[in-house]
VOMI-613261 format. One record per residue (C-alpha): x, y, z. Coordinates in steps of 0.05 Angstrom, whole numbers, padded with zeros to 5 digits, always signed. Each point is the difference from the previous one (the first is absolute). Layout:
<nodes>
XYZ...
</nodes>
This chain:
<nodes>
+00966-01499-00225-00006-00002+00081+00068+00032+00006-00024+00052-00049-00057+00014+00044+00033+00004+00065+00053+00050-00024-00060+00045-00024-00037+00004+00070+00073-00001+00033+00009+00059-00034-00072+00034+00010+00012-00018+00082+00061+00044-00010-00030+00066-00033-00056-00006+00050+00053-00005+00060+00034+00060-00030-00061+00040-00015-00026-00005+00073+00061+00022+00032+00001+00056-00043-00075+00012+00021+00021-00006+00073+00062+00049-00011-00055+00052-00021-00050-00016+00061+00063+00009+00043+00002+00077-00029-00068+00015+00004-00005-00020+00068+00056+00048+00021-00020+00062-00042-00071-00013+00032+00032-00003+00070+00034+00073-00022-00054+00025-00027-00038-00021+00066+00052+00031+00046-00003+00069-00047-00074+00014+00006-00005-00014+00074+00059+00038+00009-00044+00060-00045-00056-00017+00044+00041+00023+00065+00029+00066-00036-00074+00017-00012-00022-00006+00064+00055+00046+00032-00017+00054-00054-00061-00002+00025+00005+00004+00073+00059+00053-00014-00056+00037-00037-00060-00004+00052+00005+00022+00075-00014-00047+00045-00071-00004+00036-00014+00012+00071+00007-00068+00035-00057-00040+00002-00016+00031-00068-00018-00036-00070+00064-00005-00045+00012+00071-00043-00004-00036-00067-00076-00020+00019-00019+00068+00036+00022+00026-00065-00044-00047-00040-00063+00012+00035+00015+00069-00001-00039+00034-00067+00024+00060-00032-00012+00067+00016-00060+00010-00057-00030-00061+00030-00059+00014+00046+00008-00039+00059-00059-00056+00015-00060+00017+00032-00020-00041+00061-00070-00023-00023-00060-00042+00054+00006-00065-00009-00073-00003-00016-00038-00050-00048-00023+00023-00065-00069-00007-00019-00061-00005+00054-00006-00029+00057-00034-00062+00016-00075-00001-00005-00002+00066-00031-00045-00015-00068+00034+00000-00072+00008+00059-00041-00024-00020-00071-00014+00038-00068-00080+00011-00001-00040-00037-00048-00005+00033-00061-00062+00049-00014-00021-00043-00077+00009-00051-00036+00025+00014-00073-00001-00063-00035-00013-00065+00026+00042-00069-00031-00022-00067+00008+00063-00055+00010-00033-00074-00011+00020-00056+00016+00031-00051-00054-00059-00057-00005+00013-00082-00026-00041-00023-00059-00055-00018+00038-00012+00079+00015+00017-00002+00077+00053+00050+00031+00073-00037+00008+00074+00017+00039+00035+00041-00047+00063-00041+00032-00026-00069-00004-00071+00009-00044-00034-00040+00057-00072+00014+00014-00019+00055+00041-00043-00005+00066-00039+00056+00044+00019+00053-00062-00015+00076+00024+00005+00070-00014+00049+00053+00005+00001+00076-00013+00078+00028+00009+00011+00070-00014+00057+00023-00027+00012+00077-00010+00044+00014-00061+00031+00061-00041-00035+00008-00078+00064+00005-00044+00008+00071-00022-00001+00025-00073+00010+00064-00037-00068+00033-00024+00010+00042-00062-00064+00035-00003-00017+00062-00059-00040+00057+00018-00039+00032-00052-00010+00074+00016-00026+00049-00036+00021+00076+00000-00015+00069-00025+00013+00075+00007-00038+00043+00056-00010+00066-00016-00012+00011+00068+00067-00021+00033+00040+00015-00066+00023-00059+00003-00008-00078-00032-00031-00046+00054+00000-00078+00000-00043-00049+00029+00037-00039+00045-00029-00060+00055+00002+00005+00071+00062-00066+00005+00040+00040-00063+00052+00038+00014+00007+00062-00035+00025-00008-00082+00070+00010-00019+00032-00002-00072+00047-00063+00016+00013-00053-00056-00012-00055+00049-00060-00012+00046-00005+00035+00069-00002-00041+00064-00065-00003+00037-00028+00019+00061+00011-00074+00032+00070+00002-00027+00018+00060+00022-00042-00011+00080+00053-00067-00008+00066+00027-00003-00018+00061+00043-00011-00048+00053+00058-00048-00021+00051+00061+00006-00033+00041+00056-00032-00052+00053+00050-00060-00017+00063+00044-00017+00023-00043-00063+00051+00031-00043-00026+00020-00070+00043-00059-00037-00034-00046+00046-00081+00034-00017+00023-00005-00077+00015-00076+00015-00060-00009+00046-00040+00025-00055+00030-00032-00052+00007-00070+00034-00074-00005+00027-00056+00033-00043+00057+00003-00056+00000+00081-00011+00052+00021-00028+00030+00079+00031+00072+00024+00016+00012+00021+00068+00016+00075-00039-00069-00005-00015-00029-00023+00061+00036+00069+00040-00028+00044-00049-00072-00041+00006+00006+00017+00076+00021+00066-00005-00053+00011-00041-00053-00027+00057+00029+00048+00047-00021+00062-00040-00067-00030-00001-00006-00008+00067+00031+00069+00023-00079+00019+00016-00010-00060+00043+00064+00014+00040-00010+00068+00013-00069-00017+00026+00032-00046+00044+00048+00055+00028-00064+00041+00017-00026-00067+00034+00065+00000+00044+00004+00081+00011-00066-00002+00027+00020-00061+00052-00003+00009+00067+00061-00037+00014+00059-00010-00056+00065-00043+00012+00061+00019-00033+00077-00023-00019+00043-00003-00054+00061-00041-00030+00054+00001-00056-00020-00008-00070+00045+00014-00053-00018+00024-00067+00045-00001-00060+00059-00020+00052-00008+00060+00034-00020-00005+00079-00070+00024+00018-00055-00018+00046-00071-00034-00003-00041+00029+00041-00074-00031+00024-00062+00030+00045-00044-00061+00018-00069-00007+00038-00038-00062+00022-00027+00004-00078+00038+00041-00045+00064+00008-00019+00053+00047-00032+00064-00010-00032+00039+00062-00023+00078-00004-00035+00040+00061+00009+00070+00026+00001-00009+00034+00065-00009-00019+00069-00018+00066+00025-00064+00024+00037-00036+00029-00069-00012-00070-00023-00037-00016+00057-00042+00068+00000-00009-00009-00078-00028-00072+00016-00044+00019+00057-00018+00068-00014+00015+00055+00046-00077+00005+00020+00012-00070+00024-00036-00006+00074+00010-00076+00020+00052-00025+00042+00063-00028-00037+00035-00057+00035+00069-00009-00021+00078-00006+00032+00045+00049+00015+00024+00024-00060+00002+00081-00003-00025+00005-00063-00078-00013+00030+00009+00064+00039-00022+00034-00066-00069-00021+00011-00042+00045+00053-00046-00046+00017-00008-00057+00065+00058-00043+00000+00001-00071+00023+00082-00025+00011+00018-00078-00002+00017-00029+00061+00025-00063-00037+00048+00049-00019+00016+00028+00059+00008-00060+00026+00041-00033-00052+00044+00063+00015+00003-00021+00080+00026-00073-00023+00057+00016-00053+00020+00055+00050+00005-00051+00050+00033-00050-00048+00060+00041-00014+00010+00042+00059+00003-00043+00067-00001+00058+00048-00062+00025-00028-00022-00075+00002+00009-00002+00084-00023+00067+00010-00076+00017+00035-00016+00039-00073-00003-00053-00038-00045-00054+00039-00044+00053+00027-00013+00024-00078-00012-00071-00025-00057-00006+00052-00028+00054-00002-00011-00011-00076-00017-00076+00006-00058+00028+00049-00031+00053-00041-00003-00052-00052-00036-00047+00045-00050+00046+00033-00028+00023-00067-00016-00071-00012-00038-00014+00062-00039+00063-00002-00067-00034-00019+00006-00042+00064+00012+00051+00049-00048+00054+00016+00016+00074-00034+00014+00043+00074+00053-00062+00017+00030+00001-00073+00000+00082+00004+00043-00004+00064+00050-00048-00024+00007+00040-00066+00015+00057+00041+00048-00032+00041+00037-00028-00058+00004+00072-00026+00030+00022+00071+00059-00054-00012+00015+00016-00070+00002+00079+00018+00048-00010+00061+00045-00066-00036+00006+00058-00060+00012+00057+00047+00055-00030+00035+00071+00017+00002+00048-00056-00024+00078-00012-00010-00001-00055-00057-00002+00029-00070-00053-00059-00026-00043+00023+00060+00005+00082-00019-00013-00014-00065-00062-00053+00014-00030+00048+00049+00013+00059-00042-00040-00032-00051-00058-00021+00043-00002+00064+00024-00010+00034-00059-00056-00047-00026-00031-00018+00069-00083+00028-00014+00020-00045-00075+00017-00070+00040-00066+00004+00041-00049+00018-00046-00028-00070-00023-00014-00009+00080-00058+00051-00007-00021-00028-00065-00036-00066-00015+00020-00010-00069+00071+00032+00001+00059-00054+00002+00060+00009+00034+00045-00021-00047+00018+00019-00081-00020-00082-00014-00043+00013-00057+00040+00050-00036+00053-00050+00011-00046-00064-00031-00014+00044-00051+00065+00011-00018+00021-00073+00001-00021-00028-00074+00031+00071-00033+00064-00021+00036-00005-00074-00030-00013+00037-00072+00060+00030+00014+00043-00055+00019-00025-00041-00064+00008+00066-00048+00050+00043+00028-00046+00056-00005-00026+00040-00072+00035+00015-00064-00032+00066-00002-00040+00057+00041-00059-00024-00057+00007-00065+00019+00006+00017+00082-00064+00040+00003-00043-00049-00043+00023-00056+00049-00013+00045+00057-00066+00016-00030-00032-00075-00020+00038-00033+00065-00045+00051+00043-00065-00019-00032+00009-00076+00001+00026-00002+00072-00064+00048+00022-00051-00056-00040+00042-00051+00045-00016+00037+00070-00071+00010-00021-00007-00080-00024-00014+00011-00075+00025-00054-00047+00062+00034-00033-00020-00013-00076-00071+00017+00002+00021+00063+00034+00054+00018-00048-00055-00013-00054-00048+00041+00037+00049+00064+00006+00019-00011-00088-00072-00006-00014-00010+00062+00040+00051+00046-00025-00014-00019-00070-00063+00018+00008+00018+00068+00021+00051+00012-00060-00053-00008-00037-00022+00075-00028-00063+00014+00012-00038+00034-00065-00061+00031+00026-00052+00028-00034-00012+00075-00022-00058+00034+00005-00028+00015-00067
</nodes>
């Protein structure tokens, strides 16, 4: 039985002993195709590297390697960073905090107890221990009302009037005027919402729908919400040519005007701004008759605006930018370095940068001394202008300043005249967001009536109105007037 025994684990000690030098056999080749397999990629590693410096030049010595110059280098559509001040946001020390006011009311007013033992007496909400020196609180908290949809039935009554030939309808003063639809119309606070949603904010129409349909839960397709504003525009078409009167009659009117295209065709948006109304106006033309059709051609004010020739239309005071003009001088500079050393371009630069300066100290300095250094401005714009010169940026700098030299001195002699086309060019701003986030209009319809509403609501912005109950103001109003009068015939 022992012997039996012993031959078994003899003959287990053998199959191990054979199975672990088969083991180590396989180690053995495992460690040499790693070693091979080590030797290949470092050898790839080297080929790499030589492809690359074959492929880059070398840099200047002293400089970084070309592979990371060529990584810190951005592509060509990349603007390149702007060195900002290494300044601390917020304000400085000791300066007081800038907090929300109070609010004005109180709307409804919640008492939070405390949780009290059995014996009545006010306990930790934690632990339910007694409570000592117990006091009063009032936190305010200013909150948003959940929105809901308002389906509200007029009852009108109507009848025929001899007078006007015609069947009248009673109608109130928030209604808007009756059509045959087989679903209810949207209301005046509806319709004041996704105005200002799609003018003010910019959304795209999919988005209103969903704002609508997500918040106060109205449901509208953004087909409908187009025609909706479209519809607005006609009824404001009074209000907005009263506001073009308002501007025509301005003593000073800024000017400019940018792409917009309509149905994927290239036009331009045009706007004519003052310190509290403003004009937009989409056209297929850049030429001078849209801006004598916008202004009038009785128009006496001054118009500030740049360089562009179509303003020489207008025979009226002229005003030119000398951002522009400036902004000219630099990108001249930029990309021609001869014009860049020459006299021309720093003497320009100054003399711009002064004019700009002086009209902002003229309150403190005495009229006779600001007179004089007006005039002696004047006398280095007329001889920089007048002067012969070889460089072709120069000629065709001083060519220009020469032609509109009585237009770049004008807001010198004028208190309320700026110097530069800035507020045509803040006006301009939010239509060129619209048009980032749209692309422009689906149709000439569609261009005006933005043109038209986008006008109104950023005029009730200069003046400080609050946009919705201004938009409600201007329905209520032009319902009002499409309401036919019926008056009454002498008997």
């Amino acid at each position: 039985m022992d012997g039996d025994r012993e031959h078994i684990l003899l003959r287990k000690i053998i199959d191990l002993r054979e199975q672990n030098a088969v083991l180590a056999a396989e180690n053995d080749r495992l460690r040499a195709e790693r070693a091979a397999l080590t030797k290949a990629v470092a050898k790839a590693h080297k080929r790499i590297e030589e492809l690359k410096a074959a492929r880059q030049p070398e840099p200047p010595s002293g400089g970084p390697p070309a592979a990371a110059a060529a990584a810190d280098t951005p592509p060509a559509w990349v603007k390149p960073s702007v060195k900002r001040r290494k300044k601390r946001p917020g304000r400085k020390p000791g300066h007081p905090a800038a907090l929300r006011p109070a609010p004005a009311k109180v709307d409804q007013h919640a008492d939070v107890p405390l949780p009290r033992d059995g014996a009545g007496r006010e306990s930790c909400p934690r632990c339910h221990a007694c409570l000592l020196e117990t006091a009063g609180h009032d936190r305010l908290v200013e909150d948003v009302a959940e929105s809901q949809v308002v389906v509200k039935v007029y009852h009108t009554r109507s009848g025929w009037c001899p007078a006007c030939r015609r069947r009248v309808e009673s109608r109130a003063a928030e209604q808007p005027p009756a059509a045959n639809l087989p679903h209810g119309q949207l209301g005046i606070n509806a319709l004041a919402f996704g105005v200002m949603l799609r003018i003010e904010y910019r959304l795209p129409f999919r988005q209103i729908a969903q704002l609508l349909a997500d918040l106060p839960g109205l449901r509208v397709s953004a087909a409908a919400i187009s025609r909706q504003l479209q519809r607005v525009a006609g009824w404001f078409a009074d209000e907005f040519d009263r506001l073009l009167l308002q501007i025509r009659a301005a003593p000073r009117v800024h000017a400019d005007e940018t792409g917009w295209r309509t149905d994927g065709k290239n036009g331009q948006l045009w706007t004519v701004t003052t310190p509290s109304h403003t004009a937009y106006h989409v056209d297929e033309s850049r030429a001078g008759r849209v801006i004598r059709e916008l202004l009038g051609e009785a128009f006496g004010g001054t118009l500030v605006s740049d360089f562009y020739s179509a303003y020489a239309a207008m025979d009226c005071r002229k005003q030119k930018c000398l951002a522009h003009l400036l902004r000219e001088l630099v990108d001249s500079a930029r990309d021609s370095p001869a014009f860049a050393a020459g006299a021309f371009f720093r003497r320009a630069k100054r003399l711009i940068k002064e004019m700009l300066a002086l009209k902002r100290r003229w309150d403190r300095m005495g009229d006779k001394v600001y007179v004089s250094r007006v005039i002696g401005l004047e006398n280095r714009l007329r001889r920089l202008a007048e002067a012969e010169y070889g460089e072709p940026n120069e000629r065709r700098i001083a060519r220009r300043m020469r032609r509109h030299r009585n237009e770049l001195t004008l807001f010198l002699w004028d208190r309320d005249l700026d110097g530069t086309n800035n507020a045509a060019e803040r006006a301009l701003r939010p239509a060129v967001v619209m048009r980032k986030v749209t692309g422009g209009s689906r149709s000439k319809r569609g261009a005006a009536a933005w043109a038209k509403v986008a006008s109104l609501l950023r005029t009730a912005r200069q003046q400080g109105r609050d946009l919705l109950a201004a938009i409600r103001a201007m329905l209520q109003a032009a319902w009002a007037t499409d309401r036919p009068p019926c008056p009454v015939r002498e008997r």
